[in-house]
C-alpha positions as CSV (number, residue, x, y, z in Angstrom):
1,X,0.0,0.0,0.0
2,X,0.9,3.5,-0.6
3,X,1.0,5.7,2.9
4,X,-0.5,9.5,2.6
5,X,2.8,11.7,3.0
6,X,2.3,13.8,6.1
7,X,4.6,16.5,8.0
8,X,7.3,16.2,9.8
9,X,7.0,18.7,13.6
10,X,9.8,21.6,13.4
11,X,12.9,21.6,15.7
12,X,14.6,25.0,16.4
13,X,15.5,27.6,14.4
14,X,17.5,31.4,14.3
15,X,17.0,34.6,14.3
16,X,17.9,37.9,14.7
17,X,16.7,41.2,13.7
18,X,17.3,44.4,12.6
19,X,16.9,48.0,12.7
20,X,18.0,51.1,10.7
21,X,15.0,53.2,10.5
22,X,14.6,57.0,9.9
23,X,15.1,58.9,12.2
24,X,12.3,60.2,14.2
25,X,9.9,57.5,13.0
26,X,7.3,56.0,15.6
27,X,8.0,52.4,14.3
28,X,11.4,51.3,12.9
29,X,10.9,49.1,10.5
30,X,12.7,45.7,10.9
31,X,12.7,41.6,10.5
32,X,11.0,39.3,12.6
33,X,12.4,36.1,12.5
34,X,10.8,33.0,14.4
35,X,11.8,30.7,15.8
36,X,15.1,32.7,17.3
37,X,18.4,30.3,17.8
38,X,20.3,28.1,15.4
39,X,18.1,26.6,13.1
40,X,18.8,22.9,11.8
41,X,18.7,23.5,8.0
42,X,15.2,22.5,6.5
43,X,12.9,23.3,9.5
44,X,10.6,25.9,8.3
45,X,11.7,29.8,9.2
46,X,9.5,32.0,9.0
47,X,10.5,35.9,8.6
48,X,8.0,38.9,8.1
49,X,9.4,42.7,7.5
50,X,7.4,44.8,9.9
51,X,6.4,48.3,9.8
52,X,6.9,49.3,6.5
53,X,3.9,51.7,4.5
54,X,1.2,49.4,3.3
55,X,1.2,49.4,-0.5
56,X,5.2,50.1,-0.4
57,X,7.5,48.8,-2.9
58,X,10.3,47.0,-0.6
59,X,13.1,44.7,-2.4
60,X,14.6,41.8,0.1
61,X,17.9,40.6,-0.5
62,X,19.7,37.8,1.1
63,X,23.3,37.0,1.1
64,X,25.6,33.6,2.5
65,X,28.6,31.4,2.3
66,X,28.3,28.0,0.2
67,X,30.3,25.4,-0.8
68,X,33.5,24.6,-1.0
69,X,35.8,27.0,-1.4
70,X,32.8,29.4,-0.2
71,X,31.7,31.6,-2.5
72,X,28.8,34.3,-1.8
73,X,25.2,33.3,-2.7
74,X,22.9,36.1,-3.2
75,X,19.2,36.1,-4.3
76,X,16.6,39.0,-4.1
77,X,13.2,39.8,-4.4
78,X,10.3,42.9,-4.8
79,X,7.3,43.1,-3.1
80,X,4.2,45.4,-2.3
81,X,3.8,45.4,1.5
82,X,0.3,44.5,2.4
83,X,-2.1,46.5,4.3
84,X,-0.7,45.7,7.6
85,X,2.4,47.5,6.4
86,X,4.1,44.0,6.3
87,X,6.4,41.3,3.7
88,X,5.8,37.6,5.1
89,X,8.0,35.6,3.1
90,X,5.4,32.4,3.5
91,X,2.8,34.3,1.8
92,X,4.0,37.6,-0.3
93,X,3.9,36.8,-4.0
94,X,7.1,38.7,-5.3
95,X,6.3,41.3,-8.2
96,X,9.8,40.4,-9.8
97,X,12.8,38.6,-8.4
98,X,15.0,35.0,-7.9
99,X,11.9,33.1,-8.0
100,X,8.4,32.8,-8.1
101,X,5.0,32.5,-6.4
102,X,5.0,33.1,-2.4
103,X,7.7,30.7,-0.7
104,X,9.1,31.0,3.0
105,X,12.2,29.3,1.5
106,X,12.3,31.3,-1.8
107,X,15.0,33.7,-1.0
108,X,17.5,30.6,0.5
109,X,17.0,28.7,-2.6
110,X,17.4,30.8,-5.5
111,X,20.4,31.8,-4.3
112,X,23.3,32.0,-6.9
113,X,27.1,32.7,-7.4
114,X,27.9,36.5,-6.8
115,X,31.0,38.2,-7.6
116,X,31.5,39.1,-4.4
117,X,34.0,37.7,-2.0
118,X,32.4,36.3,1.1
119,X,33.4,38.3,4.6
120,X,35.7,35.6,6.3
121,X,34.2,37.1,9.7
122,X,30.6,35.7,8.1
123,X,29.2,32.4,10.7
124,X,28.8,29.0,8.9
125,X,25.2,29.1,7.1
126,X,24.7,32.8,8.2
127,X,22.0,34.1,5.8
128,X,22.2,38.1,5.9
129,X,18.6,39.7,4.9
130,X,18.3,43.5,3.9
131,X,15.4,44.9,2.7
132,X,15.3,48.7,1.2
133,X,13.1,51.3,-0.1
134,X,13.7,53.6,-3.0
135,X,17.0,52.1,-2.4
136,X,17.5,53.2,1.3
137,X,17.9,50.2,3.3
138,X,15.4,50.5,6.1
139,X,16.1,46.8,8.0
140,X,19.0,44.1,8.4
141,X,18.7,41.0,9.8
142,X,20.5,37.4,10.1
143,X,20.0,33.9,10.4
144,X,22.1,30.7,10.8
145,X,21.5,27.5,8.8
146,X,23.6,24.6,11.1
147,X,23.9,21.2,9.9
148,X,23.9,20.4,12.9
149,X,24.1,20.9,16.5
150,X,27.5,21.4,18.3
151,X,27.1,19.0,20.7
152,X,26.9,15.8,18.4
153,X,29.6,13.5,18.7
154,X,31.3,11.6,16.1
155,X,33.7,8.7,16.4
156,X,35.7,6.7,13.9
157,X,34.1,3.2,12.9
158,X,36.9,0.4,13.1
159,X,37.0,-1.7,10.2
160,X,35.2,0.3,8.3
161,X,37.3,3.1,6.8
162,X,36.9,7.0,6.9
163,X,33.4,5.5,8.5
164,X,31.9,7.6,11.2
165,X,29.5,7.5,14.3
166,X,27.2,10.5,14.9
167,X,25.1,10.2,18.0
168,X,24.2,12.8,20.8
169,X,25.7,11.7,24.4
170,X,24.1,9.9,26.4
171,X,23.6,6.1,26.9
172,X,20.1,5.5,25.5
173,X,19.7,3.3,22.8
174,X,19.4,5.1,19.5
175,X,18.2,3.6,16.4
176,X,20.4,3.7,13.7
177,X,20.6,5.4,10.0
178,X,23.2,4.3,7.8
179,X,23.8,6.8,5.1
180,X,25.1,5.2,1.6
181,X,26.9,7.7,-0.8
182,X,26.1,8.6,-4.5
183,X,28.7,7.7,-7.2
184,X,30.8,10.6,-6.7
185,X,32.2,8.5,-3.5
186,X,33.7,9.9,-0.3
187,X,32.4,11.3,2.6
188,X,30.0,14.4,1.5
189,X,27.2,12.6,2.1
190,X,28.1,11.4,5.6
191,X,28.9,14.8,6.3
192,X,25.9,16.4,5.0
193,X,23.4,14.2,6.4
194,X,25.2,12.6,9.8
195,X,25.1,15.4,12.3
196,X,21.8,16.6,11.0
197,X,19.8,13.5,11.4
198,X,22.4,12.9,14.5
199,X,20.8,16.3,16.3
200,X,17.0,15.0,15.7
201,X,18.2,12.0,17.7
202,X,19.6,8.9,15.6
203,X,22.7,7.1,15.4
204,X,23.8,7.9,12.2
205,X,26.7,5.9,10.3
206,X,27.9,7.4,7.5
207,X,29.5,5.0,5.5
208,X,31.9,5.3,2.6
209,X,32.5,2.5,0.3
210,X,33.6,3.9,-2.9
211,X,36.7,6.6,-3.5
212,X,37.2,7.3,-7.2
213,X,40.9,6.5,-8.6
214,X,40.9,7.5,-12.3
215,X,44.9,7.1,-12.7
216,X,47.5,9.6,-12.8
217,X,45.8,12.3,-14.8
218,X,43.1,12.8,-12.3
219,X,42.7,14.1,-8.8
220,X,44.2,11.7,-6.5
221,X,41.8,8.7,-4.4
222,X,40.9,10.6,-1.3
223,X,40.3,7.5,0.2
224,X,43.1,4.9,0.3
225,X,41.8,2.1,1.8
226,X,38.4,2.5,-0.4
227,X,37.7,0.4,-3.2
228,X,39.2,2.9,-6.4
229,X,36.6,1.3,-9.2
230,X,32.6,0.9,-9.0
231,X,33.2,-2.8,-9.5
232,X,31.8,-5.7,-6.7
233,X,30.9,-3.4,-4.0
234,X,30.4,-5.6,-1.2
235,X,26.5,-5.7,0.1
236,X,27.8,-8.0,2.8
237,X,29.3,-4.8,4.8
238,X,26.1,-3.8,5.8
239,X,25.8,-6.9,8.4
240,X,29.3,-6.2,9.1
241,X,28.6,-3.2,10.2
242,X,25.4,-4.8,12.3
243,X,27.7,-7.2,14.1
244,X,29.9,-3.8,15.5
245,X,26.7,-1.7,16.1
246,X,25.9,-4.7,18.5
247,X,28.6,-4.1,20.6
248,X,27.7,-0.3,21.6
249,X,25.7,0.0,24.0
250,X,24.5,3.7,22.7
251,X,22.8,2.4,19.5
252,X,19.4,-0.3,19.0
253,X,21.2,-2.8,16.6
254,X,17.7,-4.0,16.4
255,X,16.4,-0.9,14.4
256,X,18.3,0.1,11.6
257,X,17.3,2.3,8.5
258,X,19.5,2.4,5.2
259,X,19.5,5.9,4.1
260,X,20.7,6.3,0.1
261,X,20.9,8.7,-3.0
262,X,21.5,7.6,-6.5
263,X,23.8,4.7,-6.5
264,X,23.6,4.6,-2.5
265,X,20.0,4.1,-3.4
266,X,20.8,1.0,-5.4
267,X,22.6,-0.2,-2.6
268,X,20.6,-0.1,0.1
269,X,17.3,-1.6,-1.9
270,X,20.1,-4.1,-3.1
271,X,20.8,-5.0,1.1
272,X,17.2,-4.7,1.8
273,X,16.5,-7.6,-0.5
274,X,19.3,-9.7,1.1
275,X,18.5,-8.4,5.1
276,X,15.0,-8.4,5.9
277,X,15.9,-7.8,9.6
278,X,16.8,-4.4,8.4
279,X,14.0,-2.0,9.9
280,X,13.3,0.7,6.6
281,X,14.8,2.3,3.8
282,X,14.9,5.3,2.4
283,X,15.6,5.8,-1.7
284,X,16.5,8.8,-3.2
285,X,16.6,8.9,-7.0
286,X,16.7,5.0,-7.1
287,X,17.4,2.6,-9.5
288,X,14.9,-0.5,-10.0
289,X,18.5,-2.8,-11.4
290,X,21.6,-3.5,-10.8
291,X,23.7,-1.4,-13.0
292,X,27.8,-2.3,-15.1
293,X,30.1,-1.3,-12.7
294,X,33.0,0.9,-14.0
295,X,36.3,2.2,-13.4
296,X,39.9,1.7,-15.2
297,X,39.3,-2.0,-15.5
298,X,36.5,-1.6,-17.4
299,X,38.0,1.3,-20.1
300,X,38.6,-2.0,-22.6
301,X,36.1,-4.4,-21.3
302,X,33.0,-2.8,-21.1
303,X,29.6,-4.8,-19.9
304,X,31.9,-7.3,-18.0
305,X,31.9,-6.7,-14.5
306,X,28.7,-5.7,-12.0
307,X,28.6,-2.4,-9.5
308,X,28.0,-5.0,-6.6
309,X,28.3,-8.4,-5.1
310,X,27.1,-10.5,-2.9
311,X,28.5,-12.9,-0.6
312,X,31.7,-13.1,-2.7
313,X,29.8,-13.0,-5.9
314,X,28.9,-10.4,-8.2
315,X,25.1,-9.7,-8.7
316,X,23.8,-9.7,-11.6
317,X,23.5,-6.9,-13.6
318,X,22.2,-4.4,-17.1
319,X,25.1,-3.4,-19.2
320,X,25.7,0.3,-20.5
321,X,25.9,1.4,-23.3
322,X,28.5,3.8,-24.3
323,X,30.3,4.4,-21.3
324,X,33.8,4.6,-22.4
325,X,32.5,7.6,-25.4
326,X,30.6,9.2,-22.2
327,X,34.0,9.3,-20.4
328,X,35.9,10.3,-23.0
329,X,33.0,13.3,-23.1
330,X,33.6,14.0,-19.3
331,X,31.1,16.5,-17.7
332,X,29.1,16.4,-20.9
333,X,28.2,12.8,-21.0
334,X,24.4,12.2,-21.9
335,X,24.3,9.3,-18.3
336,X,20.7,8.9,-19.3
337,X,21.2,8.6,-22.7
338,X,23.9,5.5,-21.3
339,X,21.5,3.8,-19.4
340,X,18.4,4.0,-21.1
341,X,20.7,2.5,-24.5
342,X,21.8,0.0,-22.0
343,X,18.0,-1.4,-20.9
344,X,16.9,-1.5,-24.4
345,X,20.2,-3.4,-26.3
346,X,19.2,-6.2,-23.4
347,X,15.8,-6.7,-22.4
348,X,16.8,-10.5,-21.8
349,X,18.8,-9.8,-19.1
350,X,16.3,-7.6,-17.1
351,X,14.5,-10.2,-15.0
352,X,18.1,-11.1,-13.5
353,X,19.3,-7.9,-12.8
354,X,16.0,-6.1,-11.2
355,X,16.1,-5.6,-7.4
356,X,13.7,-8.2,-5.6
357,X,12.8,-5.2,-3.6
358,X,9.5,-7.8,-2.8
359,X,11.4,-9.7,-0.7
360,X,11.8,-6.6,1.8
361,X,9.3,-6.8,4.6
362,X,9.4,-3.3,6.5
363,X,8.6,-0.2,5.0
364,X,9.9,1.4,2.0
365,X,10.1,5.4,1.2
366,X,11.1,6.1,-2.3
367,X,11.6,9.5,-3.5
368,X,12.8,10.5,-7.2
369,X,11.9,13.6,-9.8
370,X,10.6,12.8,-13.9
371,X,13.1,15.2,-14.8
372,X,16.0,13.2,-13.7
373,X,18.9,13.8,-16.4
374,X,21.3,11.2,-15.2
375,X,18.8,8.0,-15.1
376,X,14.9,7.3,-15.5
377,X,14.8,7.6,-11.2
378,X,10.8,8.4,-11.3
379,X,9.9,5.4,-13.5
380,X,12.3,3.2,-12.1
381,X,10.6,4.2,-8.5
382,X,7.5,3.3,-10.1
383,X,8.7,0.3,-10.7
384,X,9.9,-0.2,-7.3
385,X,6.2,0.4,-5.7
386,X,4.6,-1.5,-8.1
387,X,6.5,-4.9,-7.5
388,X,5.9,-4.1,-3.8
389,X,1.6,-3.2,-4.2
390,X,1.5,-6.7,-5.4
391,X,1.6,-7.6,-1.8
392,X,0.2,-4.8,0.1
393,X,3.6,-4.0,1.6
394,X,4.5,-0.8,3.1
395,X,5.5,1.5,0.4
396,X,5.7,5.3,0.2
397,X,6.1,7.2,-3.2
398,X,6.8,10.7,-3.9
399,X,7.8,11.4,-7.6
400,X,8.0,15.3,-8.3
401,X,7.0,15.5,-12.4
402,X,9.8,18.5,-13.2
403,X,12.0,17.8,-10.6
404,X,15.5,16.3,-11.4
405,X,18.3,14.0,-9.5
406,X,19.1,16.0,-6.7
407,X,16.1,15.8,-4.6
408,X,17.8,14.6,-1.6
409,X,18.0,18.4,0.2
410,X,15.7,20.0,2.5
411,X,15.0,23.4,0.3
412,X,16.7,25.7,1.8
413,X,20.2,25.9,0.1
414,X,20.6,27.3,-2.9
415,X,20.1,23.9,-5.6
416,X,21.2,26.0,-9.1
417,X,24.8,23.4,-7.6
418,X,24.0,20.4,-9.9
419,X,21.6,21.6,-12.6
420,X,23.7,20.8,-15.3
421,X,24.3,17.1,-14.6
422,X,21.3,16.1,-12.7
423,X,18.0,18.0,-14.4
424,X,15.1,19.5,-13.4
425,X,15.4,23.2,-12.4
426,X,16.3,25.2,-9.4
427,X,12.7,25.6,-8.2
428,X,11.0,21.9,-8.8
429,X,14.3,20.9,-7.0
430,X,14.0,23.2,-4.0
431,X,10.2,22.7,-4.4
432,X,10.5,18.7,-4.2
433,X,13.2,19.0,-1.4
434,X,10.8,20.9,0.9
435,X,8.0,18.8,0.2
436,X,10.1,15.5,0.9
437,X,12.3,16.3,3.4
438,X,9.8,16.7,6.4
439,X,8.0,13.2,5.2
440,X,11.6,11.7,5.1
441,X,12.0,12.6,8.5
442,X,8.5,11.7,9.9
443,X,8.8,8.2,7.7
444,X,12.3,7.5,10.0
445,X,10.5,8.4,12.7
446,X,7.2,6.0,12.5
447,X,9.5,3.5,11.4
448,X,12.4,3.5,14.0
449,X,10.1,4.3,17.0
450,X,9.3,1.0,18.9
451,X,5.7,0.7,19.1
């Protein structure tokens, strides 16, 4: 059965605000920000400019550090303040601006490269606000997007390496989220998504499995001890991992959700199939089979060898075609051009290579966008959910018509990162993020709550 998506309950979130009025003036204008502290990046903020002459023309602006290096994001907007002499973000309808139709998160979104260097003295996630009249800026106000809070903890998982424990302290049991990496590899994800599902009270495990080596002429493996090539990845580390999670007494080994984007995805429907003590899973852009592996092994020998294995042997799998011409393209290879060439040269060798995602008992959230450039993510989730209805089993499907790959966020960073590679656009991303990310959340939390 298909669930009804429901929210997710806010945690904290940050504020400040801000003054500069004329002088002489019986109200100064300014931003009201709620809720005031830190905010944990995708709970809902709401801000409202305050005192301002109904009917005036006020543009909002909005300014932060992203990425890596950080560059500054800006984004800005015009409105007509409504007869209360106010701007609420959640329900003013800018006149002109970096996006469209009324959106709390609107401003943190569209957010795009400036030329601007970014103040060094600026806080991580800081989001400066400053709205002005006839040019004269008339309030300032900030906010800080945290990934998470400071007093997570993180340790090193032996065995498992650049693996890493994020918990709260405390000796309470936690159920566990293991997070499972795209194809780019490494530890972004871990980092990304382990101390913020860390501060709402799992114990996550963000586990690398993959670090890219493409030779000499390319940047070097960040990861030695990390398979180099997409080739065999081992399912079987999953109840590896479950046989060390045993032995702390601060996790529930007996409640574990597998948390995965893209090719993490594919893994973790892959182990769900295999485990069915695992508790849930979460599937972000998933596949519905298991894809050619690839890496400098395969440059010559194309369709030969399988992304995973299992229990020593590699899994069955649907060959690509044209990889080696899409490598030789680099950033401009069509990926869905790839795989969608690759299911229709071999329809024979579907049935072997689809993910039994049947044999999985608990419940299933899949989440994926029609405009995904990179592979068919919203058919294949269809897919996924179909096989599953058969048998009435828990299944929760969100497919977002114009949104692309990337709709693993919560909304409110800026998503023009990634446009180019994974589809959709900036808004049906952010648009798909914020509407997913709070059922993500309340789906890990009916499922990894003991009843």
């Amino acid at each position: 059965m298909h669930r009804k998506p429901w929210a997710s309950p806010g945690v904290a979130a940050v504020a400040a605000l801000a003054l500069l009025a004329p002088a002489g003036q019986a109200a100064a204008q300014s931003f009201q920000i709620e809720p005031a502290g830190a905010v944990l990046q995708g709970q809902p903020v709401t801000i409202r400019l305050a005192a301002v002459a109904p009917g005036a023309d006020v543009e909002i602006s909005a300014e932060r550090r992203f990425g890596r290096p950080p560059l500054l994001y800006a984004s800005s907007a015009r409105f007509v303040a409504d007869p209360n002499g106010e701007v609420n973000l959640a329900t003013a309808i800018p006149v002109e601006g970096s996006y469209e139709g009324a959106d709390a998160a609107g401003l943190f979104w569209s957010m795009t490269p400036s030329d601007r260097t970014p103040p060094e003295t600026w806080r991580r996630g800081e989001v400066r606000l400053t709205a002005r009249i006839d040019g004269i800026v008339v309030a300032e106000g900030s906010t800080q997007l945290i990934g998470g809070l400071a007093e997570v903890m993180t340790e090193a998982v032996p065995g498992f390496p650049s693996a890493t424990l994020y918990r709260l302290p405390g000796r309470t049991p936690r159920p566990v989220v293991v997070v499972l990496h795209g194809a780019d590899g490494g530890t972004g994800a871990s980092e990304r998504f382990g101390p913020k599902l860390a501060s709402l009270g799992y114990a996550v495990v963000g586990l690398p499995y993959y670090s890219p080596d493409w030779g000499e002429h390319a940047p070097p493996k960040a990861i030695a001890e990390l398979p180099g090539s997409f080739i065999d990845i081992r399912i079987d580390q999953i109840a590896e991992l479950r046989e060390w999670l045993r032995t702390r007494p601060e996790v529930d080994a007996e409640r574990i959700a597998l948390f995965g984007g893209s090719k993490g995805a594919e893994f973790a429907l892959i182990a769900a199939s295999k485990y069915p003590w695992l508790t849930s899973v979460v599937a972000i852009a998933p596949s519905d089979l298991v894809w050619e592996g690839w890496g400098l092994e395969t440059i010559e020998a194309e369709g030969v060898r399988s992304s995973f294995s299992f229990e020593g042997r590699p899994l069955p799998f649907m060959p690509y075609v044209g990889f080696v011409d899409g490598l030789l393209a680099g950033p401009g290879a069509d990926l869905l051009k790839i795989h969608e060439d690759g299911r229709a040269a071999h329809p024979e060798r579907e049935a072997d290579a689809r993910i039994r995602i049947e044999d999985f008992p608990g419940p299933v959230m899949l989440v994926a966008g029609d405009a995904d450039s990179e592979w068919k993510s919203g058919q294949m989730a269809r897919n996924l959910a179909a096989a599953r209805d058969v048998t009435g089993l828990d299944t929760t499907l969100l497919v977002y018509p114009d949104a692309g790959h990337d709709v693993s966020g919560d909304g409110w960073a800026p998503t023009i990162v990634g446009l180019d590679r994974g589809g959709g656009s900036a808004s049906a991303n952010a648009r798909a993020q914020i509407d997913a990310w709070p059922q993500i959340l309340a789906f890990l939390k009916r499922t990894l709550t003991p009843h």
